[in-house]
C-alpha positions in Angstrom: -21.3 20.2 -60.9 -24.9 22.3 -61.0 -25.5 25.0 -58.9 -28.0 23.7 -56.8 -25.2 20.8 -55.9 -22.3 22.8 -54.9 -24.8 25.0 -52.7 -26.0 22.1 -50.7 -22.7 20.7 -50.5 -21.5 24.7 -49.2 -24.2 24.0 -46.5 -23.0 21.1 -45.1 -19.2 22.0 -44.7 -20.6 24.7 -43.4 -22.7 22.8 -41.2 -19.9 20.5 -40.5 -17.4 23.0 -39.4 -19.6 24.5 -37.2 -19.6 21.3 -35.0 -16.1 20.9 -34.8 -14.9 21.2 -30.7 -12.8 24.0 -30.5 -9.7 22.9 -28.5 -9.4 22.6 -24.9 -13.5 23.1 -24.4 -14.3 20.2 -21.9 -16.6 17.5 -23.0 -20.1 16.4 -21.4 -18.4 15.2 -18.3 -19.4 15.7 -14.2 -18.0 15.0 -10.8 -20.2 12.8 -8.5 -19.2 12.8 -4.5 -18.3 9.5 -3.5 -17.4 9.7 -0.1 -17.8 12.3 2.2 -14.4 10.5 3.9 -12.4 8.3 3.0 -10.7 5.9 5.3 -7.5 8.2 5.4 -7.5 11.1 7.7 -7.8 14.6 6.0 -4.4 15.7 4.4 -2.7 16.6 1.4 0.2 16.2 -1.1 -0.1 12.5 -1.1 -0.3 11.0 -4.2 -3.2 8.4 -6.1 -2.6 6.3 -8.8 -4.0 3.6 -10.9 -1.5 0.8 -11.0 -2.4 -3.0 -12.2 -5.9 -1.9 -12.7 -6.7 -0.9 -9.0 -6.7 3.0 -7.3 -4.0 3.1 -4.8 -3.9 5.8 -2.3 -0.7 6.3 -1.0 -1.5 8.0 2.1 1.6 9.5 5.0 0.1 6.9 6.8 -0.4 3.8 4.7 -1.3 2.7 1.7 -5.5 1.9 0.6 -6.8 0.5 -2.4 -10.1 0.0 -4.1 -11.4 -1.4 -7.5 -14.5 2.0 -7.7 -13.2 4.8 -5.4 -15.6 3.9 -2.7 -14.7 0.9 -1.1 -11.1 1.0 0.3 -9.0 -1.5 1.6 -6.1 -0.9 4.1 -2.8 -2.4 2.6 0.1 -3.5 4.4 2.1 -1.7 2.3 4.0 1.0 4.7 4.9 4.5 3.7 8.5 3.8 2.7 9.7 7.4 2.1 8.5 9.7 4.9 7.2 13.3 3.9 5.3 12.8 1.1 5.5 16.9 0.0 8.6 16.3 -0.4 9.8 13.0 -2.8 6.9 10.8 -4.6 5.9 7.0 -5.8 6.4 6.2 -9.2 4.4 3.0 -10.9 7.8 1.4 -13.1 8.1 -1.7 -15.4 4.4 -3.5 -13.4 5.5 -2.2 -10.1 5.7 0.8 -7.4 9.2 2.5 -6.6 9.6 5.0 -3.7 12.4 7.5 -4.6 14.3 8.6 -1.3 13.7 8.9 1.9 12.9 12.4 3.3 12.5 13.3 7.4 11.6 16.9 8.7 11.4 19.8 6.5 12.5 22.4 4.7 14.9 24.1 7.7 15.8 20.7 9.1 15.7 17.4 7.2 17.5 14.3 6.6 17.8 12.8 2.8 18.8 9.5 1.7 19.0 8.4 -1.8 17.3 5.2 -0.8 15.2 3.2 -3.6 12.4 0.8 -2.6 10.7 -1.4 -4.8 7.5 -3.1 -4.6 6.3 -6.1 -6.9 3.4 -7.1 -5.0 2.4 -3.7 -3.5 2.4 -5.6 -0.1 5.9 -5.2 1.0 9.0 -2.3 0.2 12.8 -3.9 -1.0 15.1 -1.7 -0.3 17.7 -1.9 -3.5 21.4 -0.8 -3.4 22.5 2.8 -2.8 21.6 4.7 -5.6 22.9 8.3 -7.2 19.5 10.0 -7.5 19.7 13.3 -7.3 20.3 15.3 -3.3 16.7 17.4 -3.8 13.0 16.9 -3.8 9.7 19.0 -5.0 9.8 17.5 -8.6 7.6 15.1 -9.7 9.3 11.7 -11.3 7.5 10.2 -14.8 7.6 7.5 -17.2 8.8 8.4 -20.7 10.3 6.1 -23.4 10.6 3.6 -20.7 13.0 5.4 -18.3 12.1 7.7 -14.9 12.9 11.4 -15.5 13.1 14.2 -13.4 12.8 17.7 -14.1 14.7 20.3 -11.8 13.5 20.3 -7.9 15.7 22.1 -5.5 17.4 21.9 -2.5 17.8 24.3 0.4 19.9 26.5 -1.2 18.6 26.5 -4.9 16.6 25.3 -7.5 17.9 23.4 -10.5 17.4 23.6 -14.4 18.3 20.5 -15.1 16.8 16.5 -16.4 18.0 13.3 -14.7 16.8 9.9 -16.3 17.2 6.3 -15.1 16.2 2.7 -16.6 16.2 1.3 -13.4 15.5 4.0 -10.5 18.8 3.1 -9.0 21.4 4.6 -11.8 20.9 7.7 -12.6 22.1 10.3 -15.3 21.8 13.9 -16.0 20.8 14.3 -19.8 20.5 17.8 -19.9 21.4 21.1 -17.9 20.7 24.8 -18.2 16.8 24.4 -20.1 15.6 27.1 -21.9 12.6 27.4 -18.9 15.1 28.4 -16.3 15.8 27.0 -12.7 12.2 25.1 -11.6 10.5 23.0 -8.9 7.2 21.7 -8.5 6.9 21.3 -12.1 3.3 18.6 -13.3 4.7 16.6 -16.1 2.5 14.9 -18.1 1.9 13.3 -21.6 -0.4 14.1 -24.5 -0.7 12.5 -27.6 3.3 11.4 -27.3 4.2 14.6 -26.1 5.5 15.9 -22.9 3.8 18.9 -21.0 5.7 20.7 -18.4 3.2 22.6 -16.7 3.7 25.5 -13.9 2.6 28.7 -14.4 3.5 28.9 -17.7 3.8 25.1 -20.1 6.3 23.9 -22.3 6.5 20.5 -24.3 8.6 18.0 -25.6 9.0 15.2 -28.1 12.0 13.6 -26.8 12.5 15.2 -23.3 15.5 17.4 -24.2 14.1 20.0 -26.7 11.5 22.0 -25.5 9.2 24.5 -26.5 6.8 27.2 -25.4 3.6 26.6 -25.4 2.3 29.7 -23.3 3.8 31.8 -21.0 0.9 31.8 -19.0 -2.4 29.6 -18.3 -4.3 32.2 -16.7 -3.6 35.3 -18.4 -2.7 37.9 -15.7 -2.6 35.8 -13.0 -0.4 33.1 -11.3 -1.8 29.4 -10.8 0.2 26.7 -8.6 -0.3 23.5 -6.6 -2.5 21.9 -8.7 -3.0 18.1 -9.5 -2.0 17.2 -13.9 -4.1 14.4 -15.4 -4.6 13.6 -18.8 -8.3 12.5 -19.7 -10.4 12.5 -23.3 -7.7 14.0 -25.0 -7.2 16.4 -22.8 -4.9 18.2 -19.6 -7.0 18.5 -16.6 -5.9 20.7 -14.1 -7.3 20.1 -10.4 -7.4 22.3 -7.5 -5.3 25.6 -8.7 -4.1 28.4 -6.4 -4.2 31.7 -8.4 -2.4 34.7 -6.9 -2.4 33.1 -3.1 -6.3 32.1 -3.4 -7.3 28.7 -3.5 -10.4 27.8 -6.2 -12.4 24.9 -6.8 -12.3 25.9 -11.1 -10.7 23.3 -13.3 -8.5 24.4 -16.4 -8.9 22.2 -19.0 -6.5 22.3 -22.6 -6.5 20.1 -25.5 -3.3 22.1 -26.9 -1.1 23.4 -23.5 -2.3 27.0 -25.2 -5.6 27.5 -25.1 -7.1 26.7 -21.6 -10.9 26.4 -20.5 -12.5 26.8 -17.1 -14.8 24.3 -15.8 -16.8 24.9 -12.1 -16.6 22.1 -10.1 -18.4 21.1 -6.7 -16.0 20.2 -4.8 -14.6 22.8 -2.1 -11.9 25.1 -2.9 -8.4 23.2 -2.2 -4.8 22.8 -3.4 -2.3 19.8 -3.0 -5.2 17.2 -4.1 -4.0 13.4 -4.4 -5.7 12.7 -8.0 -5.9 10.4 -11.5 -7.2 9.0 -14.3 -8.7 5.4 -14.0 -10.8 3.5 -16.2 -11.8 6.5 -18.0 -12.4 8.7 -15.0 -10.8 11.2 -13.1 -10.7 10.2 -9.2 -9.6 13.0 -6.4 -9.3 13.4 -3.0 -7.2 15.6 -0.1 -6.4 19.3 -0.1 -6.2 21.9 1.7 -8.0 25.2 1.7 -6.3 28.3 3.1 -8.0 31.5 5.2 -8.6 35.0 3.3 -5.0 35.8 5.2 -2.1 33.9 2.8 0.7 35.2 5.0 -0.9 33.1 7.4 -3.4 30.7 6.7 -5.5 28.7 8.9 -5.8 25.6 6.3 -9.1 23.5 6.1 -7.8 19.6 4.9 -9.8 17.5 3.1 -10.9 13.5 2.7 -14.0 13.3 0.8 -13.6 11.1 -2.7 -15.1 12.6 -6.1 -15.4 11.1 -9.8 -15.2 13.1 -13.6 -17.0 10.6 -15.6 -19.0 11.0 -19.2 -22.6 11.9 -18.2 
């Protein structure tokens, strides 16, 4: 190869490299406003998914959908388990199961292990007693075509533990004691056929039992909760994160789990947002936004509907 070759070719690696995305920096996307309100008064820690193709908003009290995020229709589909910031809705095998039933809250309460089932997200079954698991703040997923759930607690503790089920009514513990310690609140999600366990710190997973430490800390000096997981572009998006008692309206964005981005959004400061990916999009709504006092807050709640999408 001649001189003059190898030099050109040297320029355009070079040239190459150079334009290479560096992991978890956020591609040309934007958030539009939708709705200043949706039909849903303001709240938070509800939950909204795409299921058969549709946004569902499943509200504490009822259910909307919508085929673009701004026209909503009220379903007859009831809120089957009660407090919603307490158990979740998980989309199973083409339809919508509702794990528990939760009253009160965290000094008084009543839990039942009920599951409800949905095929035609118009009415709830109820199907037969079940063994899932006496706590709530975990957040169920889908992996390798069975529900997991990843510690939660109860009133008197937290748990360390993974529960799986191939049918949301039988349930088994797969694993105890993880190397992550006791947990709740935990954002699961999965990128590129791995599992992310996200709170202040993430771990991952091929196969749900082994796990490994990805970072011990998103935000590097500082502790981030209640925020909203959702995968988009190759990417974990995380919406609406409380760091060190202060809400913010910044979105961390990773490629990796490791290395995490910030991204300024438009939307008002808030926590507990209801969001998800749809059609290539990122959809959001809900929060709440807490006073400069976090021993005790006077919260601000939230309706308005806003849109990620590709400029």
């Amino acid at each position: 190869m001649t001189t003059p070759v190898r030099y050109l070719l040297m320029i355009m690696l070079f040239v190459a490299a150079t334009n290479v995305p560096r992991p978890g920096v956020p591609s040309t996307f934007a958030w539009t406003k939708l709705l200043d309100a949706g039909p849903w008064r303001k709240s938070y820690n509800f939950q909204l998914f795409s299921h058969h193709d549709t946004l569902w908003a499943f509200h504490p009290d009822g259910t909307w959908f919508s085929a673009d995020g701004q026209h909503w229709v009220k379903s007859p589909l009831r809120n089957a388990i009660d407090n919603q910031a307490f158990l979740d809705y998980v989309p199973f095998n083409n339809t919508m199961l509702g794990l528990g039933h939760f009253t009160g809250n965290i000094d008084r309460y009543t839990f039942r292990p009920d599951i409800y089932q949905s095929p035609d997200m118009k009415h709830w079954n109820r199907l037969a007693g079940s063994n899932l698991p006496q706590r709530f703040f975990y957040h169920p997923f889908v992996f390798q075509n069975k529900i997991w759930i990843i510690g939660g607690e109860d009133k008197r503790t937290q748990f360390a533990d993974i529960w799986n089920s191939a049918d949301g009514v039988h349930w088994q513990r797969v694993k105890d004691n993880l190397p992550f310690g006791k947990r709740s609140s935990s954002q699961v999600v999965t990128l590129n056929n791995r599992l992310y366990l996200l709170n202040n710190d993430v771990w991952s997973s091929a196969d749900g039992l082994n796990w490994r430490l990805e970072t011990p800390e998103i935000v590097k000096g500082a502790s981030i909760f209640g925020y909203a997981a959702v995968v988009l572009d190759g990417k974990i998006w995380l919406l609406g994160c409380n760091r060190n008692g202060q809400f913010s309206s910044q979105v961390l964005v990773s490629a990796d789990g490791r290395a995490w981005q910030g991204q300024n959004a438009p939307w008002s400061p808030r926590g507990g947002i209801a969001a998800c990916a749809h059609r290539g999009k990122i959809y959001m709504t809900g929060g709440k936004y807490g006073g400069q006092d976090t021993a005790h807050p006077d919260f601000v709640y939230s309706n308005d509907v806003w849109v990620l999408q590709a400029n």
